[in-house]
PLY file of the C-alpha trace (Angstrom):
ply
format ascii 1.0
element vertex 81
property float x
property float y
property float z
element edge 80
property int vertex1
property int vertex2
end_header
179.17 124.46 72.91
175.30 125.86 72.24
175.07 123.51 69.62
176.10 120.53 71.97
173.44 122.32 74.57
170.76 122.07 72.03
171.42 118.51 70.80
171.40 117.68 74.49
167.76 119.13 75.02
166.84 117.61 71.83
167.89 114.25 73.10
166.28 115.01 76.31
163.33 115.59 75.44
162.90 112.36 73.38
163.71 109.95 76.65
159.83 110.34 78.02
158.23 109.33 75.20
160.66 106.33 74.71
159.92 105.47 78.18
156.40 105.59 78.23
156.78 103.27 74.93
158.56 101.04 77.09
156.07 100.85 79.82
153.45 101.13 77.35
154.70 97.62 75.29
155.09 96.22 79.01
151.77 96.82 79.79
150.42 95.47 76.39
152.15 92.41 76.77
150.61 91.76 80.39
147.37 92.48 79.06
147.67 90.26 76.23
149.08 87.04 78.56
145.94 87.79 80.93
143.67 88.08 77.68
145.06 84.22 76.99
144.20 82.90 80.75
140.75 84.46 80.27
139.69 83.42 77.13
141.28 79.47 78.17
139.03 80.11 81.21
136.05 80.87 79.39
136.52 77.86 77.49
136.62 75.87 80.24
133.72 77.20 81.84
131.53 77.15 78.57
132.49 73.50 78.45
131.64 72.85 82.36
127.88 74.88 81.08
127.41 72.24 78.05
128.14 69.16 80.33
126.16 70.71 83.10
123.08 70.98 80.46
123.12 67.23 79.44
119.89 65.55 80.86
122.02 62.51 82.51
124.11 65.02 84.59
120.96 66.98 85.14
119.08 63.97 86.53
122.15 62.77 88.78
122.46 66.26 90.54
118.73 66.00 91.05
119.23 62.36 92.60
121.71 63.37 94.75
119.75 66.51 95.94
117.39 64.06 96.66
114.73 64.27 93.89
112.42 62.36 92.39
110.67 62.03 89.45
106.71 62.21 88.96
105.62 59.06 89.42
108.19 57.36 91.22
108.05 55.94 94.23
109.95 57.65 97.39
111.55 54.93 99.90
113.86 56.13 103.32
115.60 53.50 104.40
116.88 53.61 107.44
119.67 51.29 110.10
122.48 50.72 106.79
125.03 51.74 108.77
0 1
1 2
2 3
3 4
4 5
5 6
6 7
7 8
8 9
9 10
10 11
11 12
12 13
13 14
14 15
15 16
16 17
17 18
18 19
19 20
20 21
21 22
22 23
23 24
24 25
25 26
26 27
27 28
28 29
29 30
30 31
31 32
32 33
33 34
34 35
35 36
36 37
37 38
38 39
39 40
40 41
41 42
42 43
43 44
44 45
45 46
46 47
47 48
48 49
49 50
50 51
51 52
52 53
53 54
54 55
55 56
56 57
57 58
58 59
59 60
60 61
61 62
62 63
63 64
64 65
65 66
66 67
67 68
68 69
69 70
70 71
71 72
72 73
73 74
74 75
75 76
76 77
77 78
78 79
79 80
């Protein structure tokens, strides 16, 4: 009977650390999946720098924030409605 008592405590006192393996390999495995969505979103957003940095998309925002170059000639136009 002792001997069933001690392999009982034994036993016992293995279950925490399996469980906080358990939790512990959850975790990991959450941490990893939202380490993949970052690193595709950093991708995407290094890509969305690059394009931003080309002169032609450069010059467009500029145009449409209403910009002009040195030089050039500024004309309002007004009644195309």
């Amino acid at each position: 009977m002792a001997l069933t008592l001690v392999l009982a405590a034994i036993l016992f006192s293995y279950l925490n650390p399996v469980v906080n393996f358990v939790h512990s390999y959850r975790g990991s495995q959450d941490a990893k999946t939202r380490l993949a969505e970052l690193q595709a979103e950093t991708a995407r957003l290094d890509r969305r720098v690059k394009a931003t940095l080309e002169e032609s998309v450069l010059e467009r925002e500029a145009r449409r924030q209403g910009l002009i170059r040195i030089g050039e000639r500024a004309y309002v136009i007004h009644g195309l409605k």
